[in-house]
C-alpha positions as CSV (number, residue, x, y, z in Angstrom):
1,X,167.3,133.5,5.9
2,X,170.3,135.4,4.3
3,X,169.7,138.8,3.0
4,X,171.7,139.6,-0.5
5,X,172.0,143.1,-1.4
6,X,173.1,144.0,-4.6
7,X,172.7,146.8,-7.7
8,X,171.4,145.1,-10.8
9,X,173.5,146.7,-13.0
10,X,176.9,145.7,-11.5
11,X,178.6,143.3,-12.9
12,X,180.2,141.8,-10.0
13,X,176.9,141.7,-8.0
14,X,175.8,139.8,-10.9
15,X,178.8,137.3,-10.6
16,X,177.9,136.6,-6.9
17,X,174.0,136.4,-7.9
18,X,174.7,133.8,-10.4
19,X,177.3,131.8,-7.6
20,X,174.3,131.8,-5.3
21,X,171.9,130.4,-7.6
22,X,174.2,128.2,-9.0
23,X,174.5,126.2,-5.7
24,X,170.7,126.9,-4.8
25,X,171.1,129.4,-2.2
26,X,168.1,131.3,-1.4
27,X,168.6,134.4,0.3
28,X,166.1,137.5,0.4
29,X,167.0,140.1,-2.6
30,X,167.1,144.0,-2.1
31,X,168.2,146.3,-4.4
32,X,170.9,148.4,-2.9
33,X,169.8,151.7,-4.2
34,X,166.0,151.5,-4.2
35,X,166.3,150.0,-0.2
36,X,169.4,151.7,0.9
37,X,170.9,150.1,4.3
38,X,169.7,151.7,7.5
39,X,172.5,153.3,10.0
40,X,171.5,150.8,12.6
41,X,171.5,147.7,9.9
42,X,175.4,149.0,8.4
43,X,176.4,149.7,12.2
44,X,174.9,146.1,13.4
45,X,176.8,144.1,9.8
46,X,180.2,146.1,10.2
47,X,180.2,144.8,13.9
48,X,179.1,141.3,12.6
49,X,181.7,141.2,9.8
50,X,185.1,142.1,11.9
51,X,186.2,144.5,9.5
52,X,186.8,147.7,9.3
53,X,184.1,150.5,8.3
54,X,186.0,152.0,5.5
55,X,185.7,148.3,3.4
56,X,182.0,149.3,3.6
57,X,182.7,152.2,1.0
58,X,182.1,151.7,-2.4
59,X,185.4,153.2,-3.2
60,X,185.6,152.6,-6.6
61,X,181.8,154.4,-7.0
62,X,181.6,158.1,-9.2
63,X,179.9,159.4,-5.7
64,X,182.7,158.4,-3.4
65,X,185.1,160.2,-6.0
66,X,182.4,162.8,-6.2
67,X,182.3,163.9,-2.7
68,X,186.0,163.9,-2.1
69,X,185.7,161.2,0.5
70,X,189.2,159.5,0.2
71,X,189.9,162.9,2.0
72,X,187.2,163.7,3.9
73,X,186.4,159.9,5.6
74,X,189.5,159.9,8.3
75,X,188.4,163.3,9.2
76,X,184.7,161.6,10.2
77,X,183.8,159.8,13.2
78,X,182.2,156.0,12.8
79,X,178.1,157.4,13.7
80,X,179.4,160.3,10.8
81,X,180.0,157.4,8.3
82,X,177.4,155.5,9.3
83,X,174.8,158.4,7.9
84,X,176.6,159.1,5.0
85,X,176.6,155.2,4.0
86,X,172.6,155.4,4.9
87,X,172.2,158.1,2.6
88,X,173.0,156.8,-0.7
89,X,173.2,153.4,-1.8
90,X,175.6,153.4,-4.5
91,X,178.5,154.7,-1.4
92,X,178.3,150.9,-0.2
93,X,180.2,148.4,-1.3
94,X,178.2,145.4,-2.8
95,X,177.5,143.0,-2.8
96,X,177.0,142.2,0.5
97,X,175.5,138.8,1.8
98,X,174.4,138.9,5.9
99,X,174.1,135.5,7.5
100,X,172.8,134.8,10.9
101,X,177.1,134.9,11.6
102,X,178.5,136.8,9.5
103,X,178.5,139.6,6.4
104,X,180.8,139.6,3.5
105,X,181.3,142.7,1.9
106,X,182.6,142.4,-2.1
107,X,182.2,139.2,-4.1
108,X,185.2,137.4,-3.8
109,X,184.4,133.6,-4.6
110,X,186.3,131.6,-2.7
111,X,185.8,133.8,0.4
112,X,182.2,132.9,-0.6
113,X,182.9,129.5,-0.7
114,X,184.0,129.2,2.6
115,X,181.0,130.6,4.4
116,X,178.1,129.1,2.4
């Protein structure tokens, strides 16, 4: 079973829910924010996803730009970012969908596409 995590109120999460009911996906739900990520569940889906840990930031997000972290990140070692993306949340990027073989991080359709 695939695990969906997303933020109601975002309208891109809600893009990518709508794609996966369109084609009758089912996937568990979790709120991003009321269930935030784990350190050992981000460290195991960053591995699993081939990219690299900063596209697990919420960039765009008011507490990335809050806390400074374009600056601060590069300074941080990977276990480092790994608690602060366990600590809040809104700091990770979302949507993200984990499969038994891979997580995409972002909604971008036709990257969706090709997995599912």
């Amino acid at each position: 079973m695939m695990l969906f995590l997303w933020y109601p109120k975002c309208s891109t999460c809600q893009r990518a829910k709508k794609f996966l009911d369109s084609r009758g996906v089912s996937c568990q739900v979790r709120h991003i924010k009321e269930e935030n990520p784990s350190a050992n569940e981000l460290r195991s889906w960053w591995k699993a996803s081939g990219l690299p840990l900063k596209k697990f930031f919420n960039t765009s997000g008011m507490l990335y730009r809050e806390l400074g972290l374009k600056d601060k990140l590069a300074a941080m070692n990977e276990e480092e970012q790994l608690e602060l993306l366990a600590s809040d949340g809104m700091l990770v990027k979302r949507p993200l969908l984990v499969g038994e073989d891979f997580v995409l991080a972002g909604f971008r359709q036709v990257e969706w596409e090709d997995k599912l």
